[in-house]
VEXMIRO-907639 format. One record per residue (C-alpha): x, y, z; residue number from 1. Coordinates in Angstrom, 3 decimals. Each point is the difference from the previous one (the first is absolute). Example, Ala and Ser with C-alpha at 12.3 -4.5 7.8 and 13.67 -1.06 7.14 Angstrom:
BEGIN
+----------+----------+----------+------+
!       px !       py !       pz ! resi !
+----------+----------+----------+------+
!   12.300 !   -4.500 !    7.800 !    1 !
!    1.370 !    3.440 !   -0.660 !    2 !
+----------+----------+----------+------+
This chain:
BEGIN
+----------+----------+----------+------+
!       px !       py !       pz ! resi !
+----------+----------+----------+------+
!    0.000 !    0.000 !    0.000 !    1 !
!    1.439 !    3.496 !   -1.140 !    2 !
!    0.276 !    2.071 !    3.856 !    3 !
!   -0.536 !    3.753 !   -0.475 !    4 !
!    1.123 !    1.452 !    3.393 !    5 !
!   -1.629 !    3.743 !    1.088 !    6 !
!    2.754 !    1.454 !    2.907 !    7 !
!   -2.064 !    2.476 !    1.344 !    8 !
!   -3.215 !   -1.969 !    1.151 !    9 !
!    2.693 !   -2.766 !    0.347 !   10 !
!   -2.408 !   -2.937 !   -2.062 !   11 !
!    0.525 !   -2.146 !   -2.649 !   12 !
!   -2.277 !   -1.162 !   -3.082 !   13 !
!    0.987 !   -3.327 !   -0.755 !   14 !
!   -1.751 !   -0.280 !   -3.915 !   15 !
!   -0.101 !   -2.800 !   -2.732 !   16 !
!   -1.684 !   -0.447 !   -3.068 !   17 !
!   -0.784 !   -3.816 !   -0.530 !   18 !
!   -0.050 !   -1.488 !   -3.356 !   19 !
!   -4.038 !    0.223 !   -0.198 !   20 !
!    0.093 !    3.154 !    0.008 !   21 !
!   -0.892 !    0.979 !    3.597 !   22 !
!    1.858 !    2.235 !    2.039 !   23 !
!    0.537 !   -0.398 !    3.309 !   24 !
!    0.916 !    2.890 !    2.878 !   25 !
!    1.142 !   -0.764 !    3.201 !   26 !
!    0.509 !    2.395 !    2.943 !   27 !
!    1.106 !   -1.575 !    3.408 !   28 !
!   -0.910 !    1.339 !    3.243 !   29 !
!    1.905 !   -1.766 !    2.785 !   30 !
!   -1.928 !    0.027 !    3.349 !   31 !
!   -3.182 !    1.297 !   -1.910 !   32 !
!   -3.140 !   -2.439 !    0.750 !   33 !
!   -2.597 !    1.359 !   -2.197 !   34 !
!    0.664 !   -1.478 !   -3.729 !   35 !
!   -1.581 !    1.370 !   -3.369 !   36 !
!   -0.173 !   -1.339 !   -3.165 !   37 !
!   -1.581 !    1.965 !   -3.582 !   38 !
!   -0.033 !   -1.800 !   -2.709 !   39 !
!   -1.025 !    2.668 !   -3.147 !   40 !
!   -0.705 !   -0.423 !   -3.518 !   41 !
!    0.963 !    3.174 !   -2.467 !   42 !
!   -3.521 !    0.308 !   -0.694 !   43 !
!   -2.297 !    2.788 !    0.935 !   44 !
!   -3.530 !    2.123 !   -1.392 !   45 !
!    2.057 !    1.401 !   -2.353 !   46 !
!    1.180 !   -3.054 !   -1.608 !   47 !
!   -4.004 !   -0.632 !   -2.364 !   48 !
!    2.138 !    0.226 !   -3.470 !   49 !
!    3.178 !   -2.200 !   -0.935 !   50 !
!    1.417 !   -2.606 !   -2.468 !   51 !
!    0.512 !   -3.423 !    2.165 !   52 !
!    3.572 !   -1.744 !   -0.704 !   53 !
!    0.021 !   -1.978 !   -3.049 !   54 !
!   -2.880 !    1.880 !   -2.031 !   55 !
!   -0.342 !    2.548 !   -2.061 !   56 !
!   -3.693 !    1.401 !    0.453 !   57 !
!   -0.812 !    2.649 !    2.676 !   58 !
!   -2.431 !   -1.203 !    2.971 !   59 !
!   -1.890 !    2.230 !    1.608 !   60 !
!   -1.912 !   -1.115 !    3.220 !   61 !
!   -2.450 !    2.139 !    1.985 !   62 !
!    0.714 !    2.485 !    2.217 !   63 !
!    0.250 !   -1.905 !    3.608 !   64 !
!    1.523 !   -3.032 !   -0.406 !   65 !
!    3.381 !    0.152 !    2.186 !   66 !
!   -2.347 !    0.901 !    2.703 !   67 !
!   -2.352 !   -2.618 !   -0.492 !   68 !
!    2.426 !   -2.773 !    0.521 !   69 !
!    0.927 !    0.968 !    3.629 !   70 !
!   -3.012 !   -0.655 !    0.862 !   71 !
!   -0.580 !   -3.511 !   -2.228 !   72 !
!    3.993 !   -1.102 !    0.786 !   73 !
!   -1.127 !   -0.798 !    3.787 !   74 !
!   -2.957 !   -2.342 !   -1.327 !   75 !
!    1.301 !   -3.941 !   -0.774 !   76 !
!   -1.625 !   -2.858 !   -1.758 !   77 !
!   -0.492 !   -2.118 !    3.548 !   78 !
!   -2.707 !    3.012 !    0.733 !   79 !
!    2.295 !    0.850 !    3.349 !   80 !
!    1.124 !    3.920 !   -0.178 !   81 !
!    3.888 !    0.189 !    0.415 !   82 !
!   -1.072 !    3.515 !    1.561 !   83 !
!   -1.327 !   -2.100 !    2.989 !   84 !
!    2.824 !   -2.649 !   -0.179 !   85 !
!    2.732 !    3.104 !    0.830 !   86 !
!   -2.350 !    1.140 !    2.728 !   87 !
!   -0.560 !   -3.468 !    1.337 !   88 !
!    3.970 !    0.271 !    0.465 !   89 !
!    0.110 !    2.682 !    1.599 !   90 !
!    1.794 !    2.291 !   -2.554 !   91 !
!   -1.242 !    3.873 !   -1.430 !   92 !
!   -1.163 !   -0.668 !   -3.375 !   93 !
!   -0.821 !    2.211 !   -2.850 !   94 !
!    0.705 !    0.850 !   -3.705 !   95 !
!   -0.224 !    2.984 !   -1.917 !   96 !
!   -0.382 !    2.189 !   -3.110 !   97 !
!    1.678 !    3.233 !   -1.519 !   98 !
!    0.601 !    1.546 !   -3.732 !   99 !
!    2.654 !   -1.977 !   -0.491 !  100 !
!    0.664 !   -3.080 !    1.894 !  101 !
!   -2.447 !   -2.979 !    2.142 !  102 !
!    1.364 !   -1.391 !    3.476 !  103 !
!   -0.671 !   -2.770 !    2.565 !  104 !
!    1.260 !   -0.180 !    3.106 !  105 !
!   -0.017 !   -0.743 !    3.559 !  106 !
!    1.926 !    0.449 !    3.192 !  107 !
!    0.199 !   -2.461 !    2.885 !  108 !
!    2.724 !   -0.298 !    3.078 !  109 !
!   -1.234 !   -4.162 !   -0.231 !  110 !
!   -0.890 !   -2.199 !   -2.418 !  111 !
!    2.004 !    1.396 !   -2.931 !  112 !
!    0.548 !   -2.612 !   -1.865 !  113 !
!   -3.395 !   -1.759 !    0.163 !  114 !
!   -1.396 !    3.391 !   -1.269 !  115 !
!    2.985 !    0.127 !   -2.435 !  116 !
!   -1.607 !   -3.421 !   -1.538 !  117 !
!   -3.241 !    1.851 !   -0.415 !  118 !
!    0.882 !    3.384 !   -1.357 !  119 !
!    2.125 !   -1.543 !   -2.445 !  120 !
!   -2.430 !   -2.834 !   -0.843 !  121 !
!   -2.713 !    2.106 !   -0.756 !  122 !
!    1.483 !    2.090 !   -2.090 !  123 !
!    1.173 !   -2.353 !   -1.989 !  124 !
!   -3.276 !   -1.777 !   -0.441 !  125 !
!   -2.691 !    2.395 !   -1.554 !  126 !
!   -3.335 !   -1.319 !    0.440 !  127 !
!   -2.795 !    1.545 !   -2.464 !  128 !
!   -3.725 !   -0.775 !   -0.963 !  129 !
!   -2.717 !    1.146 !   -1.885 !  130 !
!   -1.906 !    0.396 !    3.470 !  131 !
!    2.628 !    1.134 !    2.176 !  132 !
!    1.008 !    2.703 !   -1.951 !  133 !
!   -3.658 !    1.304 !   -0.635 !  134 !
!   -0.495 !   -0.307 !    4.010 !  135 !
!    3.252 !    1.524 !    0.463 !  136 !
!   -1.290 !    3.613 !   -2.258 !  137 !
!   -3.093 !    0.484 !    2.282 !  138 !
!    2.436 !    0.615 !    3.044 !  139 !
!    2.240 !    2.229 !   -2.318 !  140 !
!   -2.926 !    1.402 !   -0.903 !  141 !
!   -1.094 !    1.094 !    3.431 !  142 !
!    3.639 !    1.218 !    0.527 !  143 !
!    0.054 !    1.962 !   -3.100 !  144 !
!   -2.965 !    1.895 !    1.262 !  145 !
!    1.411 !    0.279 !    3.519 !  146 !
!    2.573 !    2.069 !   -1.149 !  147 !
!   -1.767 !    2.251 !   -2.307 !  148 !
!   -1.682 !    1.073 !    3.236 !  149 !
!    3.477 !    0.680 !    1.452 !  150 !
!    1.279 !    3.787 !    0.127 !  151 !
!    3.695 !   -0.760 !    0.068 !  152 !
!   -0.330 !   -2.452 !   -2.553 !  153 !
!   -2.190 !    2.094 !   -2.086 !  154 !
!    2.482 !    3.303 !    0.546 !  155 !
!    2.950 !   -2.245 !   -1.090 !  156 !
!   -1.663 !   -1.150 !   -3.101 !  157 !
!   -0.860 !    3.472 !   -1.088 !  158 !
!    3.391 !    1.341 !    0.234 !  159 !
!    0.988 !   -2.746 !   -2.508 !  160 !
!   -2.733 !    0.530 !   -2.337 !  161 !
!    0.805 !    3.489 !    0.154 !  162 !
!    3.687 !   -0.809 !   -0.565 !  163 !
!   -0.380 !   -2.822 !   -2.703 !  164 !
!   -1.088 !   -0.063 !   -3.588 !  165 !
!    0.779 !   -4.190 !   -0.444 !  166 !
!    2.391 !   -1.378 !    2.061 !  167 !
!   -2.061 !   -3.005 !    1.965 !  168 !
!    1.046 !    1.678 !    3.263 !  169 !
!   -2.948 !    2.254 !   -0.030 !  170 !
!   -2.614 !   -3.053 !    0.399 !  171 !
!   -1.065 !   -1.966 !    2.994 !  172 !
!    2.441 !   -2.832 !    1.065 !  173 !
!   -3.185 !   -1.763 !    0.775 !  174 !
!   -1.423 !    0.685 !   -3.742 !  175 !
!   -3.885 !    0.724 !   -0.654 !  176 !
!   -2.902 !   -1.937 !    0.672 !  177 !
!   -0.302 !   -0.279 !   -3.956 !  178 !
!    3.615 !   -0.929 !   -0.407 !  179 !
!   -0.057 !   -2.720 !    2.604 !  180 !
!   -3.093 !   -1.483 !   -1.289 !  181 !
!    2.045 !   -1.100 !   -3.565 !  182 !
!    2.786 !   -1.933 !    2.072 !  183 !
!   -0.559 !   -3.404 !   -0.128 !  184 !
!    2.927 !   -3.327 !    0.815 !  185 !
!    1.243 !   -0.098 !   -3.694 !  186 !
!    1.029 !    3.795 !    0.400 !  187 !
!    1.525 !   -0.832 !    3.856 !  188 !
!    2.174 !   -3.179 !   -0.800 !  189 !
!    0.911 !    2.367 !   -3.224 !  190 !
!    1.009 !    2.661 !    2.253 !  191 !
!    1.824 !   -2.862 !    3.027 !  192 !
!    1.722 !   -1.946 !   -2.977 !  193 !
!    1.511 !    3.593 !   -1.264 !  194 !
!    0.849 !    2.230 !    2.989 !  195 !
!    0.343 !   -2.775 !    3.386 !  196 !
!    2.745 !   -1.847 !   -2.219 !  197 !
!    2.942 !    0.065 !    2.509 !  198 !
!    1.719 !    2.231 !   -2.144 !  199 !
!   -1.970 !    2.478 !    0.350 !  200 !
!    0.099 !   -0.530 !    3.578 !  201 !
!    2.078 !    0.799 !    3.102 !  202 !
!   -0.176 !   -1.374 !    3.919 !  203 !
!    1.373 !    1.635 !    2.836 !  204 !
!    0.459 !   -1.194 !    3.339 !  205 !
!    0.965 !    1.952 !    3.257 !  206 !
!    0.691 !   -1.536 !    3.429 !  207 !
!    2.196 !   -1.910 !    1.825 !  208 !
!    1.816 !   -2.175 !   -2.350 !  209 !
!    2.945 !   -2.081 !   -1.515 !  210 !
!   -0.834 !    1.036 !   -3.443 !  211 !
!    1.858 !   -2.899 !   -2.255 !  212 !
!   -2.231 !   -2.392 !    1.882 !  213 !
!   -3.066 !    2.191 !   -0.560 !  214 !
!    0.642 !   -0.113 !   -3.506 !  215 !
!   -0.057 !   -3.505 !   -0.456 !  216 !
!   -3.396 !   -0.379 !    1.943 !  217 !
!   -1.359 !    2.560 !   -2.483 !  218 !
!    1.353 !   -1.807 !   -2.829 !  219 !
!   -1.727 !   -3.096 !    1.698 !  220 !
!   -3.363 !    1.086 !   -0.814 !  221 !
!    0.477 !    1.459 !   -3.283 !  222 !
!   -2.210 !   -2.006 !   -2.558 !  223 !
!    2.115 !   -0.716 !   -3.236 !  224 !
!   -0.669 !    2.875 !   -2.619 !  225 !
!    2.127 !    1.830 !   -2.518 !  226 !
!    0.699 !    3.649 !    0.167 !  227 !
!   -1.794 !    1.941 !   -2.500 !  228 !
!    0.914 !    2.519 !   -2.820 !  229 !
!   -0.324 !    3.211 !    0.684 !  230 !
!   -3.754 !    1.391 !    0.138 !  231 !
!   -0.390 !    3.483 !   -2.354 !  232 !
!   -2.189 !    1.982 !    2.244 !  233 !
!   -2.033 !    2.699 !   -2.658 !  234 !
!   -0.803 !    3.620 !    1.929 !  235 !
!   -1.368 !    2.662 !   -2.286 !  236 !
!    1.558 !    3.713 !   -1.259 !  237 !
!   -0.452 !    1.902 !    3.556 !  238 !
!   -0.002 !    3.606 !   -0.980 !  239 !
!    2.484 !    2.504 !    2.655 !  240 !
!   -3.184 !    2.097 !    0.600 !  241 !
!   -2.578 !   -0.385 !    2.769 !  242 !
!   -3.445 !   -0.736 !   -0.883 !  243 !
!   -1.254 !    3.191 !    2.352 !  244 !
!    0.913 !    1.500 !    2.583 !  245 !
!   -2.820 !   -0.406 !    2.473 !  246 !
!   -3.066 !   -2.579 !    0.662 !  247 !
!   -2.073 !    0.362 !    3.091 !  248 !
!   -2.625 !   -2.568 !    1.097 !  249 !
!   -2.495 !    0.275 !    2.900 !  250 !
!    0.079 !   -2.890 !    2.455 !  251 !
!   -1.417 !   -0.464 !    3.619 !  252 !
!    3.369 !    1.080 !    1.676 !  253 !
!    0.283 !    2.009 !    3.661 !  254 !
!    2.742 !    2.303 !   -1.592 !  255 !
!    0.916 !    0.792 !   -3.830 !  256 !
!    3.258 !   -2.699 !   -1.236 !  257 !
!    2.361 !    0.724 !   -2.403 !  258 !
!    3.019 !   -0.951 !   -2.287 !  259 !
!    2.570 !    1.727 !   -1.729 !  260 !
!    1.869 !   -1.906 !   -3.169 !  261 !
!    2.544 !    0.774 !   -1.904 !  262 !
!    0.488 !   -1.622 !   -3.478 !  263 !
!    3.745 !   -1.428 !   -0.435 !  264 !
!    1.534 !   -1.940 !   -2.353 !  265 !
!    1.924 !   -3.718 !    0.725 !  266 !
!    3.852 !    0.712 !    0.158 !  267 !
!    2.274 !   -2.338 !   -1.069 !  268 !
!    0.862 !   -2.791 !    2.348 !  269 !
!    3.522 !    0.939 !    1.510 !  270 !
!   -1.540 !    3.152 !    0.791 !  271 !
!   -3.690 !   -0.487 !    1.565 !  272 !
!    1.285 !   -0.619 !    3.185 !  273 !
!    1.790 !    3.258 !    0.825 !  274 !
!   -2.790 !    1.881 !   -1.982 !  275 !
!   -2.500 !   -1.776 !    2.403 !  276 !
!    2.452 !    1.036 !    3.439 !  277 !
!    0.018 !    3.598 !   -1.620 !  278 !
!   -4.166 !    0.093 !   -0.819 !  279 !
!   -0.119 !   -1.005 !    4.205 !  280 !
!    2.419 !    2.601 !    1.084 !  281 !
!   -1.984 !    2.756 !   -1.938 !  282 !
!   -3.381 !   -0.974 !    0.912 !  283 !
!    0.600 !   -0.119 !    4.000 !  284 !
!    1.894 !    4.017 !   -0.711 !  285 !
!   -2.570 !    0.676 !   -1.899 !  286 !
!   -3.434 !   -1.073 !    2.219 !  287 !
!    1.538 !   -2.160 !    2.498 !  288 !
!   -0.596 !   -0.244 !    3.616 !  289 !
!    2.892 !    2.077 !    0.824 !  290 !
!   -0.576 !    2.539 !   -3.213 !  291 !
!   -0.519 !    3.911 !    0.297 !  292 !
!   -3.491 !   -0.697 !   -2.373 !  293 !
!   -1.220 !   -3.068 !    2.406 !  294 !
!    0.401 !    2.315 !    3.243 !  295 !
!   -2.047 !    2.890 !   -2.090 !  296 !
!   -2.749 !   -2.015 !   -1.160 !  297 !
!   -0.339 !   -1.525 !    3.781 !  298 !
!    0.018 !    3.134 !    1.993 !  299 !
!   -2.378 !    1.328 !   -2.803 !  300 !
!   -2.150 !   -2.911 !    0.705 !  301 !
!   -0.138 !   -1.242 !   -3.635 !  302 !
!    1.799 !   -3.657 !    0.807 !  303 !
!    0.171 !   -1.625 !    3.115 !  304 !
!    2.298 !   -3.388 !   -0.938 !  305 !
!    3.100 !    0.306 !   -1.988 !  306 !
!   -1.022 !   -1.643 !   -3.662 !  307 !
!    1.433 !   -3.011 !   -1.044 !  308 !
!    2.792 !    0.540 !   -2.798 !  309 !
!    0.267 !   -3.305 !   -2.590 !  310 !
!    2.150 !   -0.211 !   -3.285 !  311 !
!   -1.870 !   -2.532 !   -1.963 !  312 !
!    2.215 !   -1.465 !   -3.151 !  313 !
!   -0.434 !   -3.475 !   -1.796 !  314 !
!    0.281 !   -0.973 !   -3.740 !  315 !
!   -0.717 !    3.517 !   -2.099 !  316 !
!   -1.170 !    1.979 !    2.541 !  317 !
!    0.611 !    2.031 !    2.861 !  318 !
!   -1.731 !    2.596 !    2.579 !  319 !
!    0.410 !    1.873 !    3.254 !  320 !
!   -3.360 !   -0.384 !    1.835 !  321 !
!   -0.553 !    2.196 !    3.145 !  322 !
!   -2.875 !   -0.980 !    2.295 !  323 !
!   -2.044 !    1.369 !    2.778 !  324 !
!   -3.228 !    1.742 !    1.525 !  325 !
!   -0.203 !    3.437 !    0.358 !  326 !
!   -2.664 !    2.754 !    0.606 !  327 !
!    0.869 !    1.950 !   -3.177 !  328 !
!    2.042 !   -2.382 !   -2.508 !  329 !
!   -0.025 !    3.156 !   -2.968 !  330 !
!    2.168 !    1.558 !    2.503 !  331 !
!    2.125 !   -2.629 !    1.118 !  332 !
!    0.534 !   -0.209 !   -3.981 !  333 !
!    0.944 !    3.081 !   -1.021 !  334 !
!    2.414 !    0.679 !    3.463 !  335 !
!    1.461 !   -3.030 !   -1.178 !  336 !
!    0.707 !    1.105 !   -3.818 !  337 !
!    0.914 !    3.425 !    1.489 !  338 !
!    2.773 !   -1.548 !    1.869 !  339 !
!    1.278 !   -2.442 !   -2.431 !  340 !
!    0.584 !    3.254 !   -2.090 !  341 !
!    1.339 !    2.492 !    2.783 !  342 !
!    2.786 !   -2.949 !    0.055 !  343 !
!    0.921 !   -0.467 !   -3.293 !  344 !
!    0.890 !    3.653 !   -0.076 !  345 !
!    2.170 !   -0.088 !    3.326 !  346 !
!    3.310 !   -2.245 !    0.850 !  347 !
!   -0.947 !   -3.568 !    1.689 !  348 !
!    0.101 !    1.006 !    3.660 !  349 !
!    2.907 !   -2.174 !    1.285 !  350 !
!   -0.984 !   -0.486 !    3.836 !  351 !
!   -3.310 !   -1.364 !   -1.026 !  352 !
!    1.057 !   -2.119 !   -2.888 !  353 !
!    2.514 !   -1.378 !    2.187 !  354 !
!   -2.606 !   -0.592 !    2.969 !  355 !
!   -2.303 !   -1.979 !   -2.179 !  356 !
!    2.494 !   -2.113 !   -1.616 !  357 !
!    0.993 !   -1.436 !    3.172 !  358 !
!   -3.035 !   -0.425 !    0.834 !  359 !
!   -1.061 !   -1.949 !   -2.821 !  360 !
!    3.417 !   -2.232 !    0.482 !  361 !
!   -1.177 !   -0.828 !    3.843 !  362 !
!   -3.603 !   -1.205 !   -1.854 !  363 !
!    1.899 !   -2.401 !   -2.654 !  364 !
!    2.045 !   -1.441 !    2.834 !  365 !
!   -2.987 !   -0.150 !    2.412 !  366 !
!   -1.482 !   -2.408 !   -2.867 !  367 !
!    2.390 !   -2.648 !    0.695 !  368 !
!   -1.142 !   -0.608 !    3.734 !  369 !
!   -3.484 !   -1.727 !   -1.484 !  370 !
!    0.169 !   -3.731 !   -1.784 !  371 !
!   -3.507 !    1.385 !   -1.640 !  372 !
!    1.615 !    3.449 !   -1.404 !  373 !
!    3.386 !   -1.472 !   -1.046 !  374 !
!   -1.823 !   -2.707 !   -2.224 !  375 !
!   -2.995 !    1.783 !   -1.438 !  376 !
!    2.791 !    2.914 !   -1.238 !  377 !
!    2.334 !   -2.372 !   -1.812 !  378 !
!   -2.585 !   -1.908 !   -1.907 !  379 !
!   -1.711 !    3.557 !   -0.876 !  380 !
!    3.434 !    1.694 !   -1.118 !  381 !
!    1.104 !   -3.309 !   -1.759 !  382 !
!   -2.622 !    0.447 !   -2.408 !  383 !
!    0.569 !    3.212 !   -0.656 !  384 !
!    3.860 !   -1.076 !   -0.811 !  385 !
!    1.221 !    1.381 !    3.363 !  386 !
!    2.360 !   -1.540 !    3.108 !  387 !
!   -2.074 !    1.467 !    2.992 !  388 !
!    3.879 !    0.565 !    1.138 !  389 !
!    0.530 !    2.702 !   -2.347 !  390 !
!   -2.181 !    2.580 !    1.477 !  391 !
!    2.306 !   -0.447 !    3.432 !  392 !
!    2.819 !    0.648 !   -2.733 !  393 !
!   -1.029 !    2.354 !   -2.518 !  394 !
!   -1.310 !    2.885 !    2.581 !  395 !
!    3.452 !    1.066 !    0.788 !  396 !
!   -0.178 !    1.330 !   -3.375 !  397 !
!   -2.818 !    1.817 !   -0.100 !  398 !
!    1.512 !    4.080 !    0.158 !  399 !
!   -1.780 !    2.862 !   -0.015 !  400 !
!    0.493 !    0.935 !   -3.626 !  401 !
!   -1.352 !   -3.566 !   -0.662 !  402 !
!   -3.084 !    0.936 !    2.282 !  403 !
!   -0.535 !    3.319 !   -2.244 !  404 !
!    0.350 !   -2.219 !   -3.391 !  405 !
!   -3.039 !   -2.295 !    0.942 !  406 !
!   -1.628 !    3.312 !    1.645 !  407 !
!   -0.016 !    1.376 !   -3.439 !  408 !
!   -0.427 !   -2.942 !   -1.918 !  409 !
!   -2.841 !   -1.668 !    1.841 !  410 !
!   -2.051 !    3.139 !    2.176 !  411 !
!   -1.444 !    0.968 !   -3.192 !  412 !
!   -2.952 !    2.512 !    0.681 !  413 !
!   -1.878 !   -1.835 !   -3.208 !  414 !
!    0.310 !   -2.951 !    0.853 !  415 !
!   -1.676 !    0.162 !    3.643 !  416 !
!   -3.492 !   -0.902 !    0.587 !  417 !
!   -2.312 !   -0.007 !    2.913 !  418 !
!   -2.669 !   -2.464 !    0.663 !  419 !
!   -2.744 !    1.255 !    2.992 !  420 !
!   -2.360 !   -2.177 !    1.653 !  421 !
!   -2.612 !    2.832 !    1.462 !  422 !
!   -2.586 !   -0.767 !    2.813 !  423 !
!   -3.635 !   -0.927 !   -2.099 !  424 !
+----------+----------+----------+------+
């Protein structure tokens, strides 16, 4: 196994890529009881158009599939739930869906192996019928509709519609009612055959231990299968421009919600890490908890919480989202675009930049005390071609000319939109 040692949280990822296909990531934690496990597929909402390996026509799949099988993986052809066989054991079970990738996982301080046999059985062994899968859309169904009753969902959504001409980030990870109702087996063991082929895959593993020996249990319970080709994922022409700038919607909500995006572009690879490190530092001097602008708005009593600040990015696209609840969002808005300008036209101040840096550093190395954080990161950054190491690395070089490059480049005033969720 290659060893890729990080000094400064002292830990080692001890990585392989076996001859399937699969790769494998292990992180020791001596003394550490708790154990986690994610095993993730490089398959996510976005993923509804692509050529599979080997052919030459497009498929295109409705919108809602990767999310779909999280909840159809669990189900086996005995009729027992594997769901209930992790709880039975006494291990934290779950799975998950995002743009861009599917995950199931579990963490346990006993039993690890036993629940190791069934995580890695059941994904392996797809089970799909005609009346399963119809059952199975009635409970999306209901969940679809759930959230369309949700204001945070709803005020996320309508920053990316506002954002997004075509790129399949704008839709539901969930899909529509309609879209759901045209997914039937043939279009899931399609959709298994093409994107949960190993390599297209990754495991990682974070606990206490001996990680040769670890590797050979996984490879244990690997079923024989060949790695793939590689799968052409199809995205279409995404213009630069925002759709518009604002969309408001009334909902049943005790105080008005709001987010803030900005439009970016994907960077290259060797770059999106200190590009991401540089989007963070500017967004907590900019409306942070410690900012000038998040003191203003509070004593003015326009915000209340300090918003949360995310840099979105995946395969062709990328966004700044900044969310929170506030009395007057318009204001919190235009404050905001007032200050991102006021500092483009004045020197980075130094003491402030330098504050927040090392603040940021204490947060990346405080993510390395939890089995949970530590394995969730490194499947999430592997699939978007990054060593979760790197960002412990890379921030040393993030200056304060750097900061006013991206400050330029990315805190463009026509780009930013607002999304409001207003009391009914």
């Amino acid at each position: 196994m290659q060893i890729i040692e990080n000094s400064k949280v002292k830990e080692k990822l001890y990585i392989e890529k076996l001859e399937n296909g699969l790769t494998v990531m292990i992180i020791p934690k001596k003394g550490i009881q708790k154990k986690y496990v994610i095993w993730g597929t490089n398959y996510g909402s976005n993923d509804s158009k692509f050529i599979v390996p080997g052919e030459k026509e497009e498929t295109e799949v409705p919108k809602g599939v990767a999310h779909f099988f999280f909840y159809k993986m669990f189900e086996q052809e005995s009729g027992v739930n594997s769901l209930d066989t992790l709880t039975a054991l006494g291990v934290e079970a779950n799975a998950y869906t995002t743009n861009d990738h599917t995950a199931y996982l579990f963490e346990c301080t006993e039993n690890f192996y036993p629940a190791l046999d069934e995580l890695m059985d059941y994904v392996q062994h797809p089970y799909f019928t005609d009346e399963n899968v119809e059952k199975e859309k009635g409970i999306i169904g209901q969940e679809i509709m759930m959230y369309d009753d949700y204001p945070e969902w709803r005020v996320y959504l309508n920053t990316l519609e506002a954002m997004y001409y075509e790129h399949p980030v704008k839709l539901d990870i969930t899909g529509t009612i309609e879209t759901i109702s045209k997914i039937d087996k043939e279009i899931l063991y399609k959709c298994y055959n093409t994107f949960y082929n190993p390599s297209n895959m990754a495991i990682v593993i974070c606990g206490d231990f001996e990680p040769e020996k670890l590797l050979e249990e996984i490879k244990k319970r690997l079923i024989p299968k060949k790695a793939n080709g590689e799968i052409k994922r199809i995205f279409p022409e995404e213009k630069h421009e925002i759709v518009k700038e604002k969309i408001t919607q009334s909902m049943d909500v005790s105080q008005p919600l709001f987010t803030i995006g900005i439009k970016d572009q994907i960077t290259d690879t060797k770059e999106r890490v200190k590009k991401h490190i540089a989007i963070e530092i500017l967004l907590n001097m900019i409306i942070g908890k410690s900012s000038k602008l998040y003191k203003e708005l509070y004593d003015e009593g326009i915000l209340f919480v300090t918003p949360s600040l995310d840099y979105e990015f995946a395969k062709g696209y990328a966004h700044i989202l900044i969310s929170g609840q506030s009395t007057d969002p318009e204001r919190v808005y235009e404050k905001f675009k007032q200050t991102v300008s006021e500092m483009k036209q004045n020197p980075i101040d130094e003491a402030i930049f330098s504050r927040i840096k090392k603040r940021i550093y204490g947060e990346y190395v405080k993510e390395y005390n939890n089995t949970a954080d530590i394995a969730r990161m490194f499947l999430a950054d592997f699939f978007k071609e990054i060593n979760s190491f790197d960002y412990l690395e890379e921030i040393s070089t993030v200056n304060e000319q750097y900061i006013e490059q991206i400050l330029k480049e990315v805190f463009d005033d026509n780009k930013m939109v607002i999304s409001v969720i207003k009391k009914s």
